[in-house]
N, C-alpha and C positions, 0 to 999 in steps of 0.2 A: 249216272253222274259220278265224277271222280272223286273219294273223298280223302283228305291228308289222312295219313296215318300219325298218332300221335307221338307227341316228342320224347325220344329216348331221355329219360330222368338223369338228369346231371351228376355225375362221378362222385362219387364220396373222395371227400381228401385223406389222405393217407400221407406218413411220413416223405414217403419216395415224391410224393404229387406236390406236398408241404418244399420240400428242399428244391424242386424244380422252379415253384412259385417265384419262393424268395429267391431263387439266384438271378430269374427273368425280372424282379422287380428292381433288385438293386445294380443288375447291369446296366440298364436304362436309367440310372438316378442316380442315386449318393454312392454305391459301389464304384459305377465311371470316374465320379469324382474323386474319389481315393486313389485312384488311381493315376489320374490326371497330378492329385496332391504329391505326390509319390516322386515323379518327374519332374516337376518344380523344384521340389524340393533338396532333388539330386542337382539340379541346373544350378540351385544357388548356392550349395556346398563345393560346385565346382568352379565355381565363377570367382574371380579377382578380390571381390570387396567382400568382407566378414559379412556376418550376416544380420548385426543391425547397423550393417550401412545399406543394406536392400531395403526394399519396400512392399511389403504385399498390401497393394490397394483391393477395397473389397466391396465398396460400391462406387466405382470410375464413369468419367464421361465416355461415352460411344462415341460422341461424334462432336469434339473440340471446336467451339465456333460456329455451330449450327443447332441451337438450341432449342427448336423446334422438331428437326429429326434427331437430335439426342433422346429429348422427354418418348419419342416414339418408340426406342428401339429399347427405353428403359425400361417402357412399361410391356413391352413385347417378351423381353429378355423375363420379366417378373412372370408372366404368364405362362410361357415357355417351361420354366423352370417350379411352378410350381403344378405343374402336369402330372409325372407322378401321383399326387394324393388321389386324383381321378380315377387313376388306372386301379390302385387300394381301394376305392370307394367298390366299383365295379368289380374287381374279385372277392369282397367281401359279401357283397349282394349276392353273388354268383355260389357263393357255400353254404349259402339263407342269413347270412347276418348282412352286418350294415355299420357303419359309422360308430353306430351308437354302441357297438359292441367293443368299444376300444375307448369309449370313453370320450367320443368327436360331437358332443352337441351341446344344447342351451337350456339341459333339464335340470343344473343345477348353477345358474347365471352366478349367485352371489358368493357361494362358496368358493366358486373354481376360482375365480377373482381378488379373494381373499389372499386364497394359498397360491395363487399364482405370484402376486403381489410381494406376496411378506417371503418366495423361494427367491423372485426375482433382487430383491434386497438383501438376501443370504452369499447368494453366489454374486453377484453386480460386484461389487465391495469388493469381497474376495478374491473375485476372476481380474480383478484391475490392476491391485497388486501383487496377485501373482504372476501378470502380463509384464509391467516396469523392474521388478525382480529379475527375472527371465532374462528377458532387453538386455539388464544392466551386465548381465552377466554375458550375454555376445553367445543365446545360443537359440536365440527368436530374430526375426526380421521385425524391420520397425513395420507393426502394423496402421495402416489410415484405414480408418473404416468407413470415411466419404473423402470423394473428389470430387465434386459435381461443381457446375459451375453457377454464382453467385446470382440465380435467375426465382422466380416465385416459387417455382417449382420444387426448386431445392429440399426442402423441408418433407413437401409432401410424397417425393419416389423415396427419401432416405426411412419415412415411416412405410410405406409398403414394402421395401424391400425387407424391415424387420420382420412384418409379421409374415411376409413369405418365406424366411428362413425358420420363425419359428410354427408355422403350417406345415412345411415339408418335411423340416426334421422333426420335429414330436409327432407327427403321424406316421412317420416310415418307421425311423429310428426305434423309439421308445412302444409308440401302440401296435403297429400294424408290427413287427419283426417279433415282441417278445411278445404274442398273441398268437401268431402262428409259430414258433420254436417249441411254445406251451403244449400248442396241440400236437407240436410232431412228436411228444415227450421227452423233452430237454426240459433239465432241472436248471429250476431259476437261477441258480448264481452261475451255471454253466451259459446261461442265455444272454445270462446280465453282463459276464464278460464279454462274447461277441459283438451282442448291441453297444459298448461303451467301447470297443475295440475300433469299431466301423466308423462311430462318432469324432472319433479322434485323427482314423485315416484322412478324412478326409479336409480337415485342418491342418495337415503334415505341411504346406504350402506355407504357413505362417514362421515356421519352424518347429524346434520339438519342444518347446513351451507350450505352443499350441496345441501340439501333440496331445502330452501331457493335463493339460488344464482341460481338452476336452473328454479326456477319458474321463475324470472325474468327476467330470460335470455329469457323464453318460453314465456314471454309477450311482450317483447319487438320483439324478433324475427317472433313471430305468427303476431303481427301487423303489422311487416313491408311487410310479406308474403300477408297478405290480403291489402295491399295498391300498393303492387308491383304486387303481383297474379305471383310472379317468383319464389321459390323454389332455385333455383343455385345460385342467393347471397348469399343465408343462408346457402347452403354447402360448398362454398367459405371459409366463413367466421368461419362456427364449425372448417371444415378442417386445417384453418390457427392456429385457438386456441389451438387447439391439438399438431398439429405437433410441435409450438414452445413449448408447456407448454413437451410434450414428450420428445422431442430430447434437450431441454433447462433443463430438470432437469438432463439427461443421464450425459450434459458437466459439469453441475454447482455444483452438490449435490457433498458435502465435500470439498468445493473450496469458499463457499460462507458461510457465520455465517448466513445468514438473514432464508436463504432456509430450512426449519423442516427437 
């Protein structure tokens, strides 16, 4: 009888295998997108109208007038897009760790909630007007962070699409990037600048407000990931920034003079 021979033991990561990873992860993910930001961003510096007379919409209708294959392709689009973490989860597993190695679980519910909580009210604040600053000074596009159209649903893709940007980016970004740069032996403030640099590309599409206010955001956040080594603060916290700056521009936009 024939029998398998057993499985050759899985490769040790090495720096060289570490740099291969990460260029394969973020080509597929936020790296594309920076990319894509990049091009945007060129198109509305060349374009006629200053640049807050543009608009970068950032969660829009699919499909204008059909509201039922709108909600499809939103929630398609939200799944799609947070793929990625998957693929992280699974190379993670693959070098014997896991999720939990980056700080992605539910072993410390109150805390992370806490400081999620009281970063997301640090930066919220902060990040809004240093958004209308920006604006006022004509070198940001006027950001809408919902278009969707006035159906039940509204509320509820403008909340998942928060915590889907703040799943993908605090997993990629902040855990899984300064996690593996650690092991390839890149010194933290060497690491912290990359990860805050990449954060920021990929907001280039907003303008360079955006630019700017995410690098920040990605230095400040990347540090407190390498001092915490927990990851679920930081999605706490994106999560919470979103969902209010989302579902708060939904209620306020043409009700408030202050709001672009």
């Amino acid at each position: 009888m024939r029998t398998e021979s057993p499985a050759a033991p899985l490769q040790v990561l090495t720096p060289r295998l570490i740099r291969a990873e990460v260029l394969v992860v973020f080509s597929v993910s936020l790296g594309a997108s920076g990319l894509v930001a990049l091009v945007r961003l060129i198109g509305a510096l060349t374009a006629p109208k200053e640049l807050k007379g543009q608009r970068a919409v950032l969660v829009g209708s699919m499909a204008p007038g059909r509201p039922w294959l709108d909600l499809t392709l939103q929630l398609v689009d939200i799944a799609i897009s947070v793929a990625p973490v998957a693929l992280v989860a699974y190379l993670l597993v693959r070098s014997g760790e896991s999720l939990r190695t980056i700080g992605v679980d539910f072993g410390a519910k109150g805390r992370d909630t806490v400081r999620g909580a009281l970063l997301a009210a640090a930066i919220g604040g902060t990040g809004l007007a240093f958004y209308l600053a920006v604006w006022a000074v004509g070198v940001n596009l006027t950001v809408v962070p919902g278009q969707l159209p006035q159906v039940w649903w509204q509320v509820p893709v403008l909340l998942l699409a928060a915590a889907q940007n703040g799943v993908l980016e605090e997993v990629l970004v902040a855990g899984y990037l300064l996690h593996r740069l650690g092991q390839a032996g890149w010194g933290p403030w060497k690491a912290l600048a990359v990860s805050s640099l990449l954060r920021g590309s990929y907001h280039l599409y907003q303008g360079f407000g955006g630019f700017v206010g995410n690098v920040v955001m990605g230095l400040v956040f990347g540090r407190l990931y390498q001092r915490w080594g927990r990851a679920m603060p930081l999605i706490v916290a994106h999560t919470l920034i979103d969902a209010v700056a989302f579902v708060g521009y939904a209620l306020l936009h043409g009700h408030v003079s202050w709001l672009p």
